[in-house]
N, C-alpha and C positions, 0 to 999 in steps of 0.2 A: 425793495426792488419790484415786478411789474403784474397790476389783476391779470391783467387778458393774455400778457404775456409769459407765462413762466409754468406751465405744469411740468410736474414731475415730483422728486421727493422731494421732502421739507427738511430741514433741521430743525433743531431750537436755538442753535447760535455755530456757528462758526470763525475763525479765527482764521484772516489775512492778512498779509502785509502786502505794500505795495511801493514803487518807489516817488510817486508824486499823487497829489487830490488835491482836485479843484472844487471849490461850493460858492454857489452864487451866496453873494452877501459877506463869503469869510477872503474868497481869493484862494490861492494858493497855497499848500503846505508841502515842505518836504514827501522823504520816508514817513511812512504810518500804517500805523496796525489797527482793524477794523474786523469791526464785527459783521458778516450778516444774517439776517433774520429772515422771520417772514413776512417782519415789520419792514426791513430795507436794512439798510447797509450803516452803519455808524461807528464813530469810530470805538476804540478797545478802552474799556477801561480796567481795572484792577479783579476785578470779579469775572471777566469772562476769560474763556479760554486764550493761551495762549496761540497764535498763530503757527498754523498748521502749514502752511505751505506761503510763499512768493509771489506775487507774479509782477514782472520784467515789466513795468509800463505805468499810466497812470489812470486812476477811478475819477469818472465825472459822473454828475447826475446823467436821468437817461436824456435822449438828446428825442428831440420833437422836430417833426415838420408839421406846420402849422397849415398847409396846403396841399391835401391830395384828394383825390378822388379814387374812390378802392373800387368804382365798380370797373375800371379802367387801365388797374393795374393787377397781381398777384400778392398781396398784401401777405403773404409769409415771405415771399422777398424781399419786403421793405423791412420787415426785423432782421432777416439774416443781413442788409446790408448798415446795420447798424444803428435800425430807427427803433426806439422803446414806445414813441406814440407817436400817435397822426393824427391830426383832425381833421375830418372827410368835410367839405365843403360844399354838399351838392349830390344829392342821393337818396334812394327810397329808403326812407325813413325805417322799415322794416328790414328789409335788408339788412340796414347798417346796423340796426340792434342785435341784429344775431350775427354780425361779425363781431360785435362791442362783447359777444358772452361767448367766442370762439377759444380754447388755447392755444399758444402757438402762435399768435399775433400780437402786433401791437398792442398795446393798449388804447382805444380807440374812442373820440367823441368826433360830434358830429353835430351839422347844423340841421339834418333833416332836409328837404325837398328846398330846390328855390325857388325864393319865392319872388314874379315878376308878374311884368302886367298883362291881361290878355294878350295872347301872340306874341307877347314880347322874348327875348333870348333866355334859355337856350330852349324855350317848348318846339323849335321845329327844326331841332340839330338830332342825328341820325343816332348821336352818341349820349345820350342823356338818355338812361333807361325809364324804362316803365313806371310812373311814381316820385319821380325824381324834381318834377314840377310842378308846384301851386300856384296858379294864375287868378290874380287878387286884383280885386277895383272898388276902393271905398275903406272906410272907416272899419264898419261891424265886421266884413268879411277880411278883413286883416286881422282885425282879433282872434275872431273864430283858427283862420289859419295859424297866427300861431300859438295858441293853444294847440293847437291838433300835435304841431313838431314836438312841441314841449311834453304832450303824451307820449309820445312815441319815444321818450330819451333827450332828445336833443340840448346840446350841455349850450346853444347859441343859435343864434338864429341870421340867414343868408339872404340879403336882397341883391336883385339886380339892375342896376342902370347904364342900360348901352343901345344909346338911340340909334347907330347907325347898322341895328340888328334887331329893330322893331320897335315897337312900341315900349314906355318906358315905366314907373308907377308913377301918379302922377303924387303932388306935395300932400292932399291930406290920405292921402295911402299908406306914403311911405313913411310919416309923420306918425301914423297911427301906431304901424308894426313897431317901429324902435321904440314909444313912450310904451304898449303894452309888453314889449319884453322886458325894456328897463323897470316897469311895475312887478314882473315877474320873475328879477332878480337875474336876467340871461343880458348878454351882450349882443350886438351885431354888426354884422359885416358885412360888407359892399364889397361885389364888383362893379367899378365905375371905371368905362371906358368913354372918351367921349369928350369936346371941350364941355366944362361946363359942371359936367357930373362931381368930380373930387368937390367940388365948392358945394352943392346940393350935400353930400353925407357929411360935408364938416357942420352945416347948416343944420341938416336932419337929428344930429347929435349920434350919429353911425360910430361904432367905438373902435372898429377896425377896417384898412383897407385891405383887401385880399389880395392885391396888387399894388407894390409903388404904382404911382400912376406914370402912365407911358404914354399919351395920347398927347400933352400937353403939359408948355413948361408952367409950373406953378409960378404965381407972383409971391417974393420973400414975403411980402406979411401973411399971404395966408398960410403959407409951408409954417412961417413960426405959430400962431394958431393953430394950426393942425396936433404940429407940434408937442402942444399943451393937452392936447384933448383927446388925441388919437395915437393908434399903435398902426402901421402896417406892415405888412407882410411883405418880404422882399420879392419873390417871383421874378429873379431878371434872366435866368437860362434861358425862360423860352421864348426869349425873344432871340430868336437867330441859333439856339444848343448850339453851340459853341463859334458861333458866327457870327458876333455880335452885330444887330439890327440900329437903325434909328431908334426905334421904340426905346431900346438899351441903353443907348444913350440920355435919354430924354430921363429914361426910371431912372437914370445913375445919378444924371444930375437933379432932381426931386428929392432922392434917396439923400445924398449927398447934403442937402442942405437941412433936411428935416433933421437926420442924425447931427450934426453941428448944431442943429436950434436945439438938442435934450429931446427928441424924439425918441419913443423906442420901438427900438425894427425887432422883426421876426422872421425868424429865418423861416421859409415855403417854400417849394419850390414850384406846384400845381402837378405833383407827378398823376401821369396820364394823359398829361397834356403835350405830346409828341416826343419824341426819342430823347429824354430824360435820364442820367443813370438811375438805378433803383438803389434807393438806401440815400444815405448822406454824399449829394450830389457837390464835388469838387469845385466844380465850376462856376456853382452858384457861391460858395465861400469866397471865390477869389473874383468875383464882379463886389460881392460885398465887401472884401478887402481894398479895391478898387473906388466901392465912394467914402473912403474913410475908416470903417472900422478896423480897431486892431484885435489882437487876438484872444485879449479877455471880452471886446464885445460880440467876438463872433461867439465865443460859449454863452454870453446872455442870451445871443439870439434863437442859438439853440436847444436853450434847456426854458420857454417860455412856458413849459407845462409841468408843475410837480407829478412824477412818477412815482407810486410809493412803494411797490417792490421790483422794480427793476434800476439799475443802473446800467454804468457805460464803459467800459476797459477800453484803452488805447494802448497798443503794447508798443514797446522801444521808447526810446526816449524823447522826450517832447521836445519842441522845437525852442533855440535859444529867443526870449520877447523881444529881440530884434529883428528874427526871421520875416522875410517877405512873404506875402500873403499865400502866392501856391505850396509854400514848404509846409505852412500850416493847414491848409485847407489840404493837400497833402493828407497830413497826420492825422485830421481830424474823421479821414472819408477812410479809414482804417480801424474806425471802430467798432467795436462787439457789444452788443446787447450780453448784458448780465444776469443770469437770478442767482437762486440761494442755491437752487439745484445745481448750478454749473460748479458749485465751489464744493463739491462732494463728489468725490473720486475725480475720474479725469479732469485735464487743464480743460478752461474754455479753448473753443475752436478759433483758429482765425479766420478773419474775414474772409466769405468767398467772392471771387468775382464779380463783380458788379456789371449786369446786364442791360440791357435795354428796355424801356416800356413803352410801347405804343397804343395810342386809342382805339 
């Protein structure tokens, strides 16, 4: 169950039961009884204790959003509202290390600062703090930057391409940063806004979009391409919070076909990026339910990070796998952050109110 997320006491083992678990790889199992540690949660075998209490619902792993920005939001709101991790996307690299060694939070990676090309987005947005961006032109000086992230923590590394917002990097820039992170075992990820850009980071070998893309409809061969080679990140709330926009349309239908091609999506939402819920955002489940996925792929999309001591309670009973997408997306925005500590004395709490976050 979760580093960053769980202080309090320990056990050495504990005994639950529960009435349904879900694991990416196994699927689904009834009732089961479960151990957890400080190792995480697994299930009971013959030698541990017998299950000490119930609870009314079902265990997933912890649930991730794969898109926030924490200097932007209250990041102990995002665990109370049911998130075990988040990968910050965009941030002073400093900062975000000492939120990564907070407790009481997520569990937290991050790409470190973005990195873009002189003036280019977001160095001259009001909202991007101090530190938050490295402005790169050339080969050696994209190495050196990142390096520098990669010092600092950073489990990935962030580029930006959105020419209608400045200046862009240009190909042996951007060329440079993904072969030196991929030499130094990190991934990366693109914001591409813009026609033209999604074809540059399938091109650049970029390993994740940060955004379906929204600007422009893909053609089917590249979407299948993509496909094969890329993961992105869904982000379609904020196109319109709950108003759905053009852009929404366009990510839905991108989204839509990459998932049919064996693409795989991640569930982000970009919290911080305008009136958002905090935690596991409803909304965004049921536009993802909208281009296709059903409700085993939306827990793939939401458990894309192993979390090793926290997990995820959903209490009441889960939704029948023919439920329409709000039932579940529903159920799914109802869930608790778990550790070992919650399973010692009191029940966990349930979910509080889900509020608003603005930049």
């Amino acid at each position: 169950m979760a580093a960053s997320g769980g202080a309090g006491r320990s056990a050495s083992a504990v005994g639950f039961s529960v009435d349904a678990r879900w694991e990416r790889g196994a699927g689904w199992s009834g009732p089961t009884a479960l151990v957890a540690t400080e190792r995480g949660v697994r299930p009971a075998t013959g030698a541990d204790p017998a299950p000490g209490r119930h609870l009314p619902g079902t265990v997933l792993p912890g649930l991730t959003d794969a898109h926030v920005h924490l200097a932007l939001v209250d990041p102990a709101a995002l665990r109370r509202g049911g998130l075990a991790a988040v990968d910050d996307l965009g941030g002073n690299p400093d900062v975000l290390a000492e939120l990564a060694r907070t407790p009481g939070l997520p569990v937290v990676r991050y790409a470190g600062a973005f990195l873009t090309a002189p003036g280019g987005y977001p160095s001259d947005r009001s909202w991007a703090p101090r530190g938050a961006v490295e402005e790169v032109a050339g080969a050696a000086p994209a190495v050196s930057a990142v390096d520098r992230q990669l010092a600092a923590g950073a489990s990935f590394l962030k580029v930006v391409l959105h020419p209608a917002a400045g200046p862009v990097l240009d190909d042996e820039t951007l060329d440079a940063i993904v072969a030196h992170a991929h030499a130094r075992g990190r991934p990366v990820v693109a914001h591409v806004e813009g026609a033209g850009q999604a074809r540059r980071a399938h091109e650049a070998r970029v390993d994740r979009l940060a955004h379906a893309p929204f600007t422009e409809r893909l053609p089917d061969d590249l979407v299948a391409a993509m496909a094969r080679a890329q993961q992105w990140i869904s982000t379609l709330d904020i196109h319109g919070w709950e108003s759905p926009t053009r852009e929404q349309d366009v990510a839905l239908d991108n989204l839509s076909r990459f998932a049919a091609a064996g693409g795989t999506v991640v569930y982000g939402t970009d919290q911080g990026n305008g009136p958002l819920p905090v935690g596991v955002d409803a909304r965004e489940l049921c536009a993802l339910g909208a281009a296709g996925l059903a409700a085993d792929d939306l827990l793939r999309a939401l458990t894309s990070t192993p979390v090793a001591t926290s997990t995820t309670y959903v209490p009441g009973p889960r939704p029948d796998p023919d439920a329409p997408p709000p039932a579940v997306a529903a159920w799914l925005a109802s869930a608790v952050v778990l550790t070992t500590s919650d399973l010692v004395g009191s029940p966990p709490p349930p979910p509080e109110p889900l509020g608003k976050a603005h930049p």
